[in-house]
C-alpha positions in Angstrom: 35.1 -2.7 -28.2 33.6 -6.4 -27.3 34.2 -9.0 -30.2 30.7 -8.8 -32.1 31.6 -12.7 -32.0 32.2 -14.9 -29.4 34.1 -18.5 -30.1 35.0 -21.3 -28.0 35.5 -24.8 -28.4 34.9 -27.8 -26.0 34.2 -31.4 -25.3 33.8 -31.7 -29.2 31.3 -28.7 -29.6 31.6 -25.1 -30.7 30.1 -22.2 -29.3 29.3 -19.1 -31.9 27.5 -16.4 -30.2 26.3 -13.4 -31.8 27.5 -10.5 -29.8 26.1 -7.3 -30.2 23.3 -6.6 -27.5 23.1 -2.8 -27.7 21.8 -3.3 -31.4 20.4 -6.1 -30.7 22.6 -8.5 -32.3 22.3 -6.0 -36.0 24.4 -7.3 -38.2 27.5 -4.9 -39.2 29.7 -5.6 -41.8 32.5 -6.4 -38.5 29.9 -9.1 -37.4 28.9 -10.4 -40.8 32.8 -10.8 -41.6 33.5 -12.4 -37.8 30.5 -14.8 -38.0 31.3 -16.3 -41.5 34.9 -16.7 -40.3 33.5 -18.0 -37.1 31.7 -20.5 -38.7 34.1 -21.4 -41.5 37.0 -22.4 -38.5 34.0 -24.8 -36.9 33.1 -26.2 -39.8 36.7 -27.0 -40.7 37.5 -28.1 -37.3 38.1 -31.8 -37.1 38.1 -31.3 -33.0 34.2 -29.8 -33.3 31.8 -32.4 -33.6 28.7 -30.2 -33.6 28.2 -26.5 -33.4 25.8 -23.9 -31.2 25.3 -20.8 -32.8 22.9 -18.2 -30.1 23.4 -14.7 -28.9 23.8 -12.4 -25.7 21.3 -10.0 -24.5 17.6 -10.1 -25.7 17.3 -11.1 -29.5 18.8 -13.3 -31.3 19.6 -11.6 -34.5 17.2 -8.4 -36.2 19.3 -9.4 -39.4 21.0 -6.4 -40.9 22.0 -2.8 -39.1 19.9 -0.5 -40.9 22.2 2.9 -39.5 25.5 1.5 -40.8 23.2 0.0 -44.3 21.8 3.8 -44.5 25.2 5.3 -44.4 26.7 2.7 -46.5 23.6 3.5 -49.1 24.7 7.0 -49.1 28.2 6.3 -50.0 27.5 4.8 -52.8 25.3 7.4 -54.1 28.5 9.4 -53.7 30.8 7.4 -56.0 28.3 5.3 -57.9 29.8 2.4 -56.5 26.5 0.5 -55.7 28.3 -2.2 -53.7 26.0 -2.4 -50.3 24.1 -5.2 -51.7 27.2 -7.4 -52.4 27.0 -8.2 -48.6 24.6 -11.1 -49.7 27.2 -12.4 -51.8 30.2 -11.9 -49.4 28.8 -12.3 -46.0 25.2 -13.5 -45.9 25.4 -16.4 -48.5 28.7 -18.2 -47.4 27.1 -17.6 -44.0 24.0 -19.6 -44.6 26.5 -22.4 -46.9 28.6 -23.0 -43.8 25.2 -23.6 -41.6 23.8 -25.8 -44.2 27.0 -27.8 -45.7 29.1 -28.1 -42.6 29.6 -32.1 -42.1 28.6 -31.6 -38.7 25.3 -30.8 -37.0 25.0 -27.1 -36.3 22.0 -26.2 -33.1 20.7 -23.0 -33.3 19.8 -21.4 -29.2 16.8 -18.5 -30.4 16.7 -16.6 -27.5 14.7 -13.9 -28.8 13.8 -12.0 -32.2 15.0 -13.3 -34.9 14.5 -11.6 -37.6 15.7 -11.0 -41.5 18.2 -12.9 -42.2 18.4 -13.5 -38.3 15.6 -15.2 -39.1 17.4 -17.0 -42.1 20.6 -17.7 -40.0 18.0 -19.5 -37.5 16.7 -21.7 -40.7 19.2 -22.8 -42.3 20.9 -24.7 -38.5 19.9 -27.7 -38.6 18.0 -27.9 -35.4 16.3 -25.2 -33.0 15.5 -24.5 -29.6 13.7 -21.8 -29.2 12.8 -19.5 -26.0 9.2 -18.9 -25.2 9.7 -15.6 -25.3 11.0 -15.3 -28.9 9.6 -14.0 -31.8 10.1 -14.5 -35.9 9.7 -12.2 -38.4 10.8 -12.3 -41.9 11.0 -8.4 -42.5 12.6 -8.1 -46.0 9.6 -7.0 -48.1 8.6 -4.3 -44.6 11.9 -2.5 -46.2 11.3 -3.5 -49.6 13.5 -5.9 -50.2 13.5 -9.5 -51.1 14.3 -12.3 -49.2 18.2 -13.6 -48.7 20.1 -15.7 -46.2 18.6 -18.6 -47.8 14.6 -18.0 -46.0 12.7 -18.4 -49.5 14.9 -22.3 -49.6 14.3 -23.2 -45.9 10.9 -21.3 -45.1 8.5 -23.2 -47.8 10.5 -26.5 -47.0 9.7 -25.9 -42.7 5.9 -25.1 -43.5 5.4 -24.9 -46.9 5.0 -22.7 -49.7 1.5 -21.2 -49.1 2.4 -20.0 -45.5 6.0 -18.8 -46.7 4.0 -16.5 -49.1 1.9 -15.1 -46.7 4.6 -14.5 -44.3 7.0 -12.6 -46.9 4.7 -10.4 -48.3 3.1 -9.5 -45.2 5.9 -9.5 -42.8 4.7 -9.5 -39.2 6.2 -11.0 -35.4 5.4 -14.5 -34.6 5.0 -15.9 -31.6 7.2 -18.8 -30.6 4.2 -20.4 -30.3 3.1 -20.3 -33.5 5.8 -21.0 -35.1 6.3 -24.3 -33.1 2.6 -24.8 -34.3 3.9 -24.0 -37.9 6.7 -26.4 -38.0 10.2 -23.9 -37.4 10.5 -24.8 -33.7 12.3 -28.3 -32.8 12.2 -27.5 -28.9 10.2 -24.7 -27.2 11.9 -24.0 -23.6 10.7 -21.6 -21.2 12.9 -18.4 -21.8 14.9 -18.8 -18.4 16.5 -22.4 -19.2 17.2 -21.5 -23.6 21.2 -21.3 -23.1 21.1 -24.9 -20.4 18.5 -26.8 -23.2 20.4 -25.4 -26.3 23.3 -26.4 -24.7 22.5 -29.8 -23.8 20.7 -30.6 -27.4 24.4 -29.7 -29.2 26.5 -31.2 -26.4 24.4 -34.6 -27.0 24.8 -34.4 -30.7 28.7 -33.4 -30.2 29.1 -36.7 -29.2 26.9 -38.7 -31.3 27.9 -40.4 -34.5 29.8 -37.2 -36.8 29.6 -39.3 -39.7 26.1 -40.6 -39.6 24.8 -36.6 -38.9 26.9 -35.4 -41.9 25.4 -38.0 -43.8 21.8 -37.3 -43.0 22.5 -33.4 -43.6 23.3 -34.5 -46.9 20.8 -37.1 -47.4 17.7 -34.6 -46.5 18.8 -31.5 -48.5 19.5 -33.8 -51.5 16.1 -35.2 -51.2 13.7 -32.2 -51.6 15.4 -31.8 -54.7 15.5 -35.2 -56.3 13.2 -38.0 -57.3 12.6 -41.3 -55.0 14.7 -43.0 -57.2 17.4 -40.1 -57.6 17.7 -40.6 -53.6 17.5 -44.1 -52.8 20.6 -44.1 -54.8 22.2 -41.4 -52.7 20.7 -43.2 -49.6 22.6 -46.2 -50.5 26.3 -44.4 -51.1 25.8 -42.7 -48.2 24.5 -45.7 -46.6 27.7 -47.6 -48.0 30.0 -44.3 -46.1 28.7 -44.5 -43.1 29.1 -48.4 -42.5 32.7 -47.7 -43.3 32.7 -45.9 -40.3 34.3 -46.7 -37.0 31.0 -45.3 -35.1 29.7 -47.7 -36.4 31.1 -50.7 -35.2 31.4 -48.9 -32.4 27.7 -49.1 -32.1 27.3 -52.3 -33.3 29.2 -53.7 -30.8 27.8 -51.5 -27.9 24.5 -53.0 -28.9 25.5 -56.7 -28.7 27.5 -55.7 -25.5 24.2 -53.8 -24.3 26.4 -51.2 -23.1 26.0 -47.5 -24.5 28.3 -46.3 -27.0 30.7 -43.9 -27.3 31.9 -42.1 -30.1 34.8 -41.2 -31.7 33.4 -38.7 -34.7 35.2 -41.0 -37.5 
């Protein structure tokens, strides 16, 4: 059986590509376990400097397998065990943590549907190219469920709360279109070069100032949640971090050499 995830390292950037084309990249309980682990090895990498997470065949992620969910529903009908639903705890949440928290900047390549909490996994990355060709669709409520992987955080913040509504309770496809017009699309590519522009977007950032991206991660989540003053303040320690850095007198002195920089991630 093919590894339902694919890792590789190099030049600074990570690879993570969901691999299960038959099912169109459905998440099994094997894929859910390989991608967090996947993800925890980048983020804890000091050698990865920025992180691609796409997927093989046609979709990019439908969000859960619904046969093995149906089977494992059954089962614990059996022995009143009731613990499908802990995969949002085990799998889906520290998932979506390592997306959102890794001190690196984490691309997301959306070659086709994504969907559920493919959908979510595509949201919570930190920037996304995006195939003409691919489609969103948030799909939780179509199987009466609520949302997870972190959507009902990152969808209202992309285009706001209004639209996040609408697109919950009536889950439908998007267009890539649309959603560039909505605000989830960074980069809309024509299908046929997603995996050379996703590439290139995390390859750039891979060698771009670590530091300074971490910083920003943390300076952009902390701000929808705090006041002006509340994140001036965290502007200025992080501010205060990055300054310490060596990128950046690495950059500082590229500037006054008029040369271009290069980075060293520390």
């Amino acid at each position: 059986m093919a590894d339902t995830v694919l890792y590789e390292v190099g030049d600074g950037l990570a690879t993570v590509t969901i691999n299960r084309p038959e099912a169109m990249n459905a998440l099994n309980v094997a894929a859910k376990v390989a991608l967090r682990d996947a993800l925890r090895t980048a983020a804890d990498d000091p050698a990865v400097r920025a992180v691609l997470l796409t997927a093989t065949g046609r979709a990019f992620c439908v969000g859960q397998d619904l046969k093995e969910h149906v089977a494992l529903l059954a089962a614990d009908a059996a022995d009143g065990n009731g613990g499908t639903m802990s995969t949002v705890r085990e799998h889906y949440n520290p998932i979506v943590r390592a997306l959102t928290e890794m001190p690196k900047p984490v691309v997301a390549g959306v070659n086709g549907v994504a969907a559920g909490a493919g959908l979510g996994f595509a949201l919570a990355c930190d920037y996304r190219v995006v195939a003409d060709t691919a489609s969103f669709n948030t799909s939780f409520a179509g199987v009466a469920l609520t949302a997870d992987s972190g959507v009902s955080w990152t969808l209202p913040r992309l285009i706001g709360q209004s639209r996040a509504a609408d697109l919950l309770m009536f889950p439908r496809s998007i267009t890539a279109r649309r959603a560039d017009e909505l605000g989830i699309v960074n980069k809309l590519v024509p299908a046929a070069d997603l995996a050379a522009e996703a590439a290139a977007v995390a390859r750039t950032l891979a060698q771009g100032p670590t530091l300074a991206y971490a910083a920003l991660k943390e300076s952009l989540a902390y701000g929808t949640g705090h006041s002006l003053a509340e994140t001036l303040e965290k502007e200025g320690e992080l501010q205060n971090r990055a300054g310490a850095s060596q990128d950046h007198g690495i950059a500082v002195q590229a500037f006054l050499d008029k040369a271009k920089p290069r980075y060293v991630g520390r």
